[in-house]
C-alpha positions in Angstrom: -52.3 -84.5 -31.2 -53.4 -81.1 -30.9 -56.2 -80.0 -33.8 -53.5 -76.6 -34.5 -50.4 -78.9 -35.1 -50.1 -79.8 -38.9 -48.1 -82.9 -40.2 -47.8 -83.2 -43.8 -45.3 -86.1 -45.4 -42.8 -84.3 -47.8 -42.8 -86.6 -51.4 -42.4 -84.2 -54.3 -44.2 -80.9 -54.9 -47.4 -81.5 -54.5 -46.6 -81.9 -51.1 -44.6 -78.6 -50.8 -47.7 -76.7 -52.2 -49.6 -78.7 -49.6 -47.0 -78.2 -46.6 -47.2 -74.2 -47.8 -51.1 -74.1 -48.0 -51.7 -75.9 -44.9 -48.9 -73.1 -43.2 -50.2 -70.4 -45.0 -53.9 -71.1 -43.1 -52.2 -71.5 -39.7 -50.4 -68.3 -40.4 -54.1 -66.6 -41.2 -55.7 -68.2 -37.9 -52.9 -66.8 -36.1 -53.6 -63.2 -37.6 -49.8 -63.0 -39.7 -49.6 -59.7 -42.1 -49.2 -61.0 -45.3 -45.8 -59.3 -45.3 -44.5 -61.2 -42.7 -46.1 -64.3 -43.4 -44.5 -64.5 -46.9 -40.9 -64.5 -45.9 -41.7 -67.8 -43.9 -43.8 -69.5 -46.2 -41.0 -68.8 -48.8 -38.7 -70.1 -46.6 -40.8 -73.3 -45.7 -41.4 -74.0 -49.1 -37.8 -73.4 -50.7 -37.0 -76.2 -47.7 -39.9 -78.6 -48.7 -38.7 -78.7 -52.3 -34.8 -79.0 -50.9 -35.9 -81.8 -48.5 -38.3 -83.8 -51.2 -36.5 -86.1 -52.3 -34.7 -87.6 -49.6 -37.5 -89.7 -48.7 -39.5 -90.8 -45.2 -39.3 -87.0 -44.3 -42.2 -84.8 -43.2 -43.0 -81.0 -42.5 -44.7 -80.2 -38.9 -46.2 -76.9 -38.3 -47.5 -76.1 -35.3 -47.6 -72.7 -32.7 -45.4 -73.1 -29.0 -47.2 -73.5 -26.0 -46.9 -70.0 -25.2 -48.8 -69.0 -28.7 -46.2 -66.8 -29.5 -43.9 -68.0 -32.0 -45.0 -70.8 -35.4 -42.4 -73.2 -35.9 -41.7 -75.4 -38.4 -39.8 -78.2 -38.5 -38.7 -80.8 -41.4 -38.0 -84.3 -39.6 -36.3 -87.4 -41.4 -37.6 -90.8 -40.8 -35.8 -91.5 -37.6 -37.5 -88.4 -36.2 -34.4 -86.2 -36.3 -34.8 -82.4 -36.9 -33.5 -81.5 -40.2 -34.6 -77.7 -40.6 -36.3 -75.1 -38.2 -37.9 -72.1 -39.0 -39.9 -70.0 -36.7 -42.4 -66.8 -37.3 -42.6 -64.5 -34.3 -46.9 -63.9 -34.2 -48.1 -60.4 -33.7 -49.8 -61.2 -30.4 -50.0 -64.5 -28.4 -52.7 -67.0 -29.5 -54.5 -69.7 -27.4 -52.9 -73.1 -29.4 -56.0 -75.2 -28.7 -58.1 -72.4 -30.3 -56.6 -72.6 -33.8 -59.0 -75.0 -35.5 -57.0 -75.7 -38.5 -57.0 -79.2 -39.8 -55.2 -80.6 -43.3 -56.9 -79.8 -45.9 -57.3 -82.3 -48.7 -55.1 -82.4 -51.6 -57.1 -81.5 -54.8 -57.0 -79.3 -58.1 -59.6 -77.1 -56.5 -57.4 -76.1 -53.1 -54.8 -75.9 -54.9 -55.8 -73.8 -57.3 -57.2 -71.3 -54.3 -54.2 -71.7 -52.8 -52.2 -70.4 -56.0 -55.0 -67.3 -56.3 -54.6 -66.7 -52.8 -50.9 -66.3 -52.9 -51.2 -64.6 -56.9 -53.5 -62.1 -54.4 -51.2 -61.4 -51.9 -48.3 -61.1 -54.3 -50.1 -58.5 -56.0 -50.6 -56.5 -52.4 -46.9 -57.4 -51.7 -46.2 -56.1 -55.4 -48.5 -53.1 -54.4 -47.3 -52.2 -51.4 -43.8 -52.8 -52.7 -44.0 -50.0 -54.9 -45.3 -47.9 -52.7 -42.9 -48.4 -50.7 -40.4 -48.0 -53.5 -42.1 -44.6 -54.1 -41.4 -43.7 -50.6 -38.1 -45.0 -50.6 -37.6 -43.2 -54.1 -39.4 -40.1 -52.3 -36.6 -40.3 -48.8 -33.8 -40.9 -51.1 -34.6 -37.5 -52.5 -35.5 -35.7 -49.7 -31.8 -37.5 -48.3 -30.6 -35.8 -51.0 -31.7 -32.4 -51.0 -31.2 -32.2 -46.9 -27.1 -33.7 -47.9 -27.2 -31.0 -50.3 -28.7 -28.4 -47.8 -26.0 -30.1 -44.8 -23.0 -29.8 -47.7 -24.2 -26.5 -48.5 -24.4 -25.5 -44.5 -21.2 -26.8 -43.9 -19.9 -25.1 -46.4 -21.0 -21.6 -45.3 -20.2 -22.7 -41.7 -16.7 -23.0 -42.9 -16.2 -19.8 -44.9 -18.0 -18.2 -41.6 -15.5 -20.2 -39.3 -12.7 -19.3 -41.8 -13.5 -15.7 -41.5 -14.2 -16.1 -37.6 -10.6 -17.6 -37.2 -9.2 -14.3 -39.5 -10.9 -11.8 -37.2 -9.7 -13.5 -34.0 -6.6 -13.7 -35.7 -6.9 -9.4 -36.5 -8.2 -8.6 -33.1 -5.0 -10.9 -31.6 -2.5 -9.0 -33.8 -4.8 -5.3 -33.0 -4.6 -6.5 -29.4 -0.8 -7.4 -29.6 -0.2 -4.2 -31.2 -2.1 -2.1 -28.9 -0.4 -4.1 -26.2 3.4 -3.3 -27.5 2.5 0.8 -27.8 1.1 0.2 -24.1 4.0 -1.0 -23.0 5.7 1.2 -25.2 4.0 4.1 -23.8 4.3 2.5 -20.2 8.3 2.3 -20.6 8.4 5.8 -22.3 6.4 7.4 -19.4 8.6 5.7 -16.5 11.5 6.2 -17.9 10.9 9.9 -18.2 10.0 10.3 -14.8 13.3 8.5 -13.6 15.1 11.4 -16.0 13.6 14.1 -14.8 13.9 13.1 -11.1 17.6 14.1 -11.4 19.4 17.2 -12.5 22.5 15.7 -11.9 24.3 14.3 -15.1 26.3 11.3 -13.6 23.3 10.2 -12.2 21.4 11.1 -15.7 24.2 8.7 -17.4 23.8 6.1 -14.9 20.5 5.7 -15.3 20.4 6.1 -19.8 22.9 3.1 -18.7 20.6 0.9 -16.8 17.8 2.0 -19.4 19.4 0.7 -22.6 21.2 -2.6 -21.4 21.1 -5.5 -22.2 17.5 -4.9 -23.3 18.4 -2.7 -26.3 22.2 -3.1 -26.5 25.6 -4.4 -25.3 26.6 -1.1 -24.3 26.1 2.1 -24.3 28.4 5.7 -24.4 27.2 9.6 -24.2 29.0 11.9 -26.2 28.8 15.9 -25.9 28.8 18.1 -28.4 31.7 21.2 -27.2 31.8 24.4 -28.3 33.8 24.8 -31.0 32.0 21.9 -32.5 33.7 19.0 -30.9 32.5 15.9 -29.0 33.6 14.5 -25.8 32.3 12.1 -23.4 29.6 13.1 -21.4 29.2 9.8 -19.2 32.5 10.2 -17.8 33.3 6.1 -17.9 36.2 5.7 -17.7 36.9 3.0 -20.8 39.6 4.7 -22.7 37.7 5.4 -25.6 37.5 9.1 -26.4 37.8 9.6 -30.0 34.0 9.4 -31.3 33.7 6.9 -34.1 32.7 8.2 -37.4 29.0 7.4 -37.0 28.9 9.2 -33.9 29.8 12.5 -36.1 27.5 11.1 -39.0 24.6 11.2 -36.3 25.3 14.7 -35.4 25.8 16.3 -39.2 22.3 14.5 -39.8 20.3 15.3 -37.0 19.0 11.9 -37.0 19.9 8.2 -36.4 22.6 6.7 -38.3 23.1 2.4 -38.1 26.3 0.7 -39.0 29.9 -1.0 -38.3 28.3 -2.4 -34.9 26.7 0.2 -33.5 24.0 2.4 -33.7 23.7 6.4 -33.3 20.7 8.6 -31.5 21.2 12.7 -31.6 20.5 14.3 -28.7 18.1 16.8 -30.0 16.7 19.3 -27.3 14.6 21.9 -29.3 16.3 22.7 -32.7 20.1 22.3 -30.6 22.0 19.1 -31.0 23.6 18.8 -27.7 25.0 15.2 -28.1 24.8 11.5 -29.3 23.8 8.3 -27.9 26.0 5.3 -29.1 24.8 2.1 -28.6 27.2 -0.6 -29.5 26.4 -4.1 -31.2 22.9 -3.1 -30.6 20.0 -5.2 -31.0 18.0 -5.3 -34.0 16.2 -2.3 -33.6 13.1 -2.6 -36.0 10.2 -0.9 -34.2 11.6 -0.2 -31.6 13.7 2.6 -33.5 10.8 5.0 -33.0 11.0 4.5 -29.8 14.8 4.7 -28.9 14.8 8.7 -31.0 11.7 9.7 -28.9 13.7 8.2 -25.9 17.1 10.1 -26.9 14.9 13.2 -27.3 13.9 13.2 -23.7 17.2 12.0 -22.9 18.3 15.2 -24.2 16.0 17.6 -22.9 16.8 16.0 -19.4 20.9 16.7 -20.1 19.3 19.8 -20.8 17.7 21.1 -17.6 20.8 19.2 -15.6 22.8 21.7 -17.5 20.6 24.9 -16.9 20.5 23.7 -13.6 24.2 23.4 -13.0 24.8 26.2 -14.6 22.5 28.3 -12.3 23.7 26.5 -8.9 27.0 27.2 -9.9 26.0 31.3 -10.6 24.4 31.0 -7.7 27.6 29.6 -5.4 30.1 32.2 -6.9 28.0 34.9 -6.2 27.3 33.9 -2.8 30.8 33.1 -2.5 31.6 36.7 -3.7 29.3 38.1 -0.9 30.7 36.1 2.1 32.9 38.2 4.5 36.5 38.0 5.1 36.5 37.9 9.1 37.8 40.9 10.5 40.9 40.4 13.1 39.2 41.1 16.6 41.7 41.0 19.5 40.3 39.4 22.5 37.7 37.0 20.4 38.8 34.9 17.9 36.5 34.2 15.2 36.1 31.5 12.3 33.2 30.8 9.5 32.7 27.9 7.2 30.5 27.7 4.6 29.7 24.7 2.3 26.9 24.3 -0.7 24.6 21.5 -0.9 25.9 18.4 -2.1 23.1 17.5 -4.1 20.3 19.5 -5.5 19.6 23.0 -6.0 19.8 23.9 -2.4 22.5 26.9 -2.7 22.3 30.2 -2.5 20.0 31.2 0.5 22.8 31.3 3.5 25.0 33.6 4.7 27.5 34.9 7.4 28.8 38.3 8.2 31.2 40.0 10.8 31.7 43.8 10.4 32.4 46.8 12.8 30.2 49.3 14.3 33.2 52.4 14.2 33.1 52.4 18.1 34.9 49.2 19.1 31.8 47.0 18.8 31.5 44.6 15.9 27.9 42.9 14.8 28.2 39.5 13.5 25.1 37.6 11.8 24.3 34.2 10.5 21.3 34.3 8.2 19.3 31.9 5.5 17.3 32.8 3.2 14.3 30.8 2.3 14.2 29.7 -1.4 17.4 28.8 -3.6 19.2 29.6 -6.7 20.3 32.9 -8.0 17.0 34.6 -6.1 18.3 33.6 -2.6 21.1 34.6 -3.4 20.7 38.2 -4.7 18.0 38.4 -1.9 20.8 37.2 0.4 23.1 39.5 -1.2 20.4 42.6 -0.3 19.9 41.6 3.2 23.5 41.7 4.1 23.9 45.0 2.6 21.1 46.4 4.3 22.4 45.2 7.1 25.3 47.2 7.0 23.7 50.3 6.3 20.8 50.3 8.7 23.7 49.4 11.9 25.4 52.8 10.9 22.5 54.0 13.1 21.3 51.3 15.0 23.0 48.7 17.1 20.7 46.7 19.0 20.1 43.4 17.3 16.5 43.3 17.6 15.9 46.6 16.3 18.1 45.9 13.1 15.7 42.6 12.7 13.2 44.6 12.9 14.3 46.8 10.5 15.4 43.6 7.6 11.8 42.2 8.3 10.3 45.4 6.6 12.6 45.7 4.2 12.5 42.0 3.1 8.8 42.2 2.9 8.6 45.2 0.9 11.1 43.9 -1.7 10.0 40.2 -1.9 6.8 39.6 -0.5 7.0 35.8 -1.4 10.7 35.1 0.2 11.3 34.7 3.8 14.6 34.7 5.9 15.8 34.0 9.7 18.7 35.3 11.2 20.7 35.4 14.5 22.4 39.3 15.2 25.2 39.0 17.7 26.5 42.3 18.9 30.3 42.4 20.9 32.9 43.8 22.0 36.5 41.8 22.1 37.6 41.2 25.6 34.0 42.2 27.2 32.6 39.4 28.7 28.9 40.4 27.4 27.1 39.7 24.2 23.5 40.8 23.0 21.9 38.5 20.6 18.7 38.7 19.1 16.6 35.7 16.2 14.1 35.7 13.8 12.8 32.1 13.5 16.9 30.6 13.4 18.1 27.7 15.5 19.0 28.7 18.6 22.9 29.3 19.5 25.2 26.9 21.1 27.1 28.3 24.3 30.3 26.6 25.7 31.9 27.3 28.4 35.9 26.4 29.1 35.1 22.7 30.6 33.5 22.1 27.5 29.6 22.1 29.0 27.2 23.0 25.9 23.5 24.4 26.4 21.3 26.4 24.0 21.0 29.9 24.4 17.3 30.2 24.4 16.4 33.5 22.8 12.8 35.2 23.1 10.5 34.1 20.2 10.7 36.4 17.1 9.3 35.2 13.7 11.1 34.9 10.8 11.4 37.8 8.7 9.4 39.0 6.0 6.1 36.7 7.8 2.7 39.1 7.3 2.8 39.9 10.7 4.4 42.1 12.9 7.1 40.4 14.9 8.6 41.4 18.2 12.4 40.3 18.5 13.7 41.1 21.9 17.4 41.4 23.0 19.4 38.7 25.0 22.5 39.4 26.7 25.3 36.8 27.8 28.5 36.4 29.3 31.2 34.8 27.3 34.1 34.7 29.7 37.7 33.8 27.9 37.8 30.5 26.8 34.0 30.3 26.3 32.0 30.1 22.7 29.3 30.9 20.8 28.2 29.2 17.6 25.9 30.4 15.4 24.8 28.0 12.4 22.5 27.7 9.8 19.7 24.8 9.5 21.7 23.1 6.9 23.7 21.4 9.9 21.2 20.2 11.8 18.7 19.1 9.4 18.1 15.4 8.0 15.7 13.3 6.6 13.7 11.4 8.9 14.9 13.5 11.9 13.6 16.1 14.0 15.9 19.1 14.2 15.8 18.6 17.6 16.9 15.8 17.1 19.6 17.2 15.4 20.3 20.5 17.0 21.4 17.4 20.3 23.7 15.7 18.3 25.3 19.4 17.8 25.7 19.9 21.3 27.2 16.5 21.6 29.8 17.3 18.8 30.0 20.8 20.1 30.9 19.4 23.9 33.4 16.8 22.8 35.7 19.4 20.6 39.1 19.9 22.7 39.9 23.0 23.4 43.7 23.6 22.2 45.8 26.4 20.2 43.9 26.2 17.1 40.7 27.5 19.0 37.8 28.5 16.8 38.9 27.0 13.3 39.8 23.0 15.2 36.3 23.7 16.6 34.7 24.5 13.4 36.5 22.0 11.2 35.2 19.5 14.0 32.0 20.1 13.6 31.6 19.7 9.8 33.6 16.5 10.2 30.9 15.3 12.8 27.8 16.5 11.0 28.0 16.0 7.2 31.2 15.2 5.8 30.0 11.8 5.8 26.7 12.4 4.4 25.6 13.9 1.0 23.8 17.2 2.6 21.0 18.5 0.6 21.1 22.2 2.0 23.6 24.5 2.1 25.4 24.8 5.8 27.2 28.1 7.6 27.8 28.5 10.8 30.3 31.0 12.9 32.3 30.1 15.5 33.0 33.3 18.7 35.9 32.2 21.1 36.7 34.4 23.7 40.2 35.1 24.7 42.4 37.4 27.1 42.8 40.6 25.0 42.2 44.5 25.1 38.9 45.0 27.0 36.4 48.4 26.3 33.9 50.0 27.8 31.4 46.7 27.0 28.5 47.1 24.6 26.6 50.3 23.9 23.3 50.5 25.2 21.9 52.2 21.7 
């Protein structure tokens, strides 16, 4: 047996306070902190005293081979293990080193033993309050740093609580700021779409489109008459033409009026109600009130300018109208005119035709355009044609009379310009003398029905800050040839060249039969071919010269 292996027979307790001193000094060799040798001499002993009186047992205490670990063991008298307690050691020892041996059982060693372990029950006591106090000391500092974390926690909340309310005021400033955007956005497009038209169908159409289904089932326009009335303005045809009450309500107020399914909007342009906008089983309006009155107010000044502007075109066409020629009767040329205003726009007012006599068998016949439109053009038109007349009492020749409208046009109206085409004839002569000023060229055609151009010298147009030179041209026009003269408004299109245009002319011009109703089938052919089948946005004239047997003269002065 090993010198460091310690067998002691359990009896009573003598030999428990044995077994424990004996452990105790293997536990010293072995270099055991009293604290941690204690708890296993505790245990040991509580399991000597347990195991006592069972008889023929014994306590061995001895280190594992690898001087790592003290274990001991409580065998009964067969040799069977009973109990085994082990002490991890602080750092391996060499067994055969430990030279322990049993000491002997007297008052004295016991009585050490008990001092010994008084001693280090007193360090253990020691160092047990100490370590109380530094318990006692943590649990406070615990304390204060819980109260400290509560206390953070705390503010972190009222600071995330008023984080999550500015987030949640910036979203709603953000929202808001987003709906007047778009508010804004719709406002401005909307207006652009209104004033892009000055006619009031298409104004209707598109208040239509505008206000459903977004801001109602439906929509009407009515007009306030003279007189006081209203009428429907958006001419839809839904049988309904006796304004509801609120419709009336909206105009005596000036200002929106809500009920019975629908809601009102004046059409305020100014300090002038000039209608109401109904929308029926709207939807709920709210905000968006504000928004559907500033609407209906540029609604209205829209209606407003479609008015002025029909009202103008409309001046504009009867006095033009007023100013065109009736056609002189001319034996030995037949002669026809058309004109039509612009289908669309403002476009009326700048073109013109004249046929009138010279006093010595010769007539002068013109087709003109003015550059511009409106009532201007027209009264500019209107100037030019008189002129005209006046300066041929002394002067025939075509180029000499454009001569003569190109300083007078740019001493009146420096800013307007015009071109023209001057025909001068005699019925039943086979010549003509033409002269132009920036026009498109005339069409010639003879009885067969072939079509060229009659290319004139270049002249500018009229009332240009330079000094043209128009020259004369003179051609034949046999019976049963024609000229046409014609304005730009015939010939011009979108997208096209107007040489493009002035080809298909000569196309249309070529493939009109020539029958009994001469110039008028030829010029109702022609407007049938190019534009009846198109909205034109210009004004068209043109004059149609058929040669026919008839009285002839002398053939055209040489003036």
């Amino acid at each position: 047996m090993r010198r460091s292996r310690i067998e002691i027979p359990v009896r009573g307790t003598v030999d428990a306070a044995l077994a424990r001193t004996a452990a105790a000094h293997l536990l010293d060799a072995a270099g055991v902190a009293d604290e941690a040798g204690l708890g296993f001499l505790d245990a040991v002993t509580d399991r000597v005293l347990a195991e006592a009186g069972s008889g023929a047992a014994k306590l061995v205490v001895e280190p594992d081979a690898a001087g790592t670990v003290v274990r001991a063991t409580i065998r009964d008298g067969s040799g069977a293990d009973r109990w085994i307690g082990e002490l991890e050691l602080p750092a391996p020892v060499d067994p055969d080193a430990l030279a322990l041996h049993r000491p002997d059982v007297d008052t004295r060693t016991l009585a050490e033993e008990l001092l010994r372990v008084s001693s280090r029950a007193g360090r253990m006591a020691s160092l047990a309050a100490e370590r109380a106090r530094e318990l006692k000391w943590h649990q406070t500092e615990l304390e204060e740093t819980n109260q400290g974390v509560l206390a953070l926690h705390a503010e972190l909340a009222q600071a995330g609580d008023e984080q999550r309310r500015a987030l949640a005021a910036a979203r709603a400033a953000r929202d808001e700021a987003e709906t007047a955007r778009s508010r804004l956005t719709f406002l401005s497009a909307a207006s652009a779409h209104l004033m892009a038209t000055l006619d009031q169908r298409e104004l209707f159409a598109l208040v239509r489109e505008l206000m459903v289904p977004d801001f109602a089932d439906g929509v009407r326009v009515w007009a306030l008459l003279e007189g006081g009335g209203l009428g429907r303005a958006d001419g839809a045809a839904d049988g309904d033409d006796t304004p509801p009450s609120a419709v009336r309500a909206a105009v005596a107020a000036s200002g929106p009026v809500h009920g019975d399914g629908r809601s009102c909007l004046p059409l305020v342009s100014g300090s002038s109600v000039l209608g109401v906008l109904e929308l029926y089983r709207p939807r709920a309006l709210g905000d968006d009130e504000l928004l559907l009155t500033e609407l209906a107010r540029r609604i209205a000044v829209a209606v407003d300018n479609a008015r002025r502007f029909e009202h103008e075109r409309d001046v504009a066409a009867t006095l033009q109208r007023a100013m065109l020629t009736r056609l002189p009767r001319t034996p030995g040329m037949e002669l026809t005119a058309r004109y039509l205003p612009a289908a669309r726009g403002m476009n009326v007012g700048g073109d013109w035709y004249d046929v009138f006599p010279l006093g010595n068998g010769e007539f002068i016949g013109v087709v003109g355009d003015v550059t511009g439109h409106g009532i201007q053009a027209a009264v500019m038109m209107g100037q030019l044609r008189t002129a005209l007349r006046a300066y041929a009492l002394e002067e025939h020749r075509p180029a000499a009379l454009l001569a003569r409208l190109h300083r007078l046009l740019g001493h009146l109206e420096p800013d307007l310009f015009a071109t023209a085409v001057i025909v001068r004839f005699r019925p039943g002569h086979p010549e003509v003398t033409l002269a132009g000023a920036g026009h498109p060229p005339p069409l010639w055609r003879d009885a067969d029905g072939t079509v060229r151009t009659v290319d004139l010298l270049p002249g500018g147009m009229l009332g240009l800050p330079i000094d043209p030179a128009h020259t004369d041209t003179t051609v034949s026009l046999p019976p049963g040839a024609a000229l046409l003269l014609y304005s730009d408004g015939l010939v011009e299109r979108r997208g096209e060249s107007i040489d493009d245009g002035i080809g298909r002319l000569v196309k249309c011009f070529s493939g009109l039969p020539a029958g009994e109703d001469g110039p008028e089938a030829a010029a109702d052919g022609l407007l049938d071919a190019m534009i009846t089948q198109q909205d034109s946005d210009d004004d068209v004239c043109l004059l149609v010269f058929v040669a026919s047997e008839g009285p002839a003269g002398d053939g055209p002065g040489r003036r």
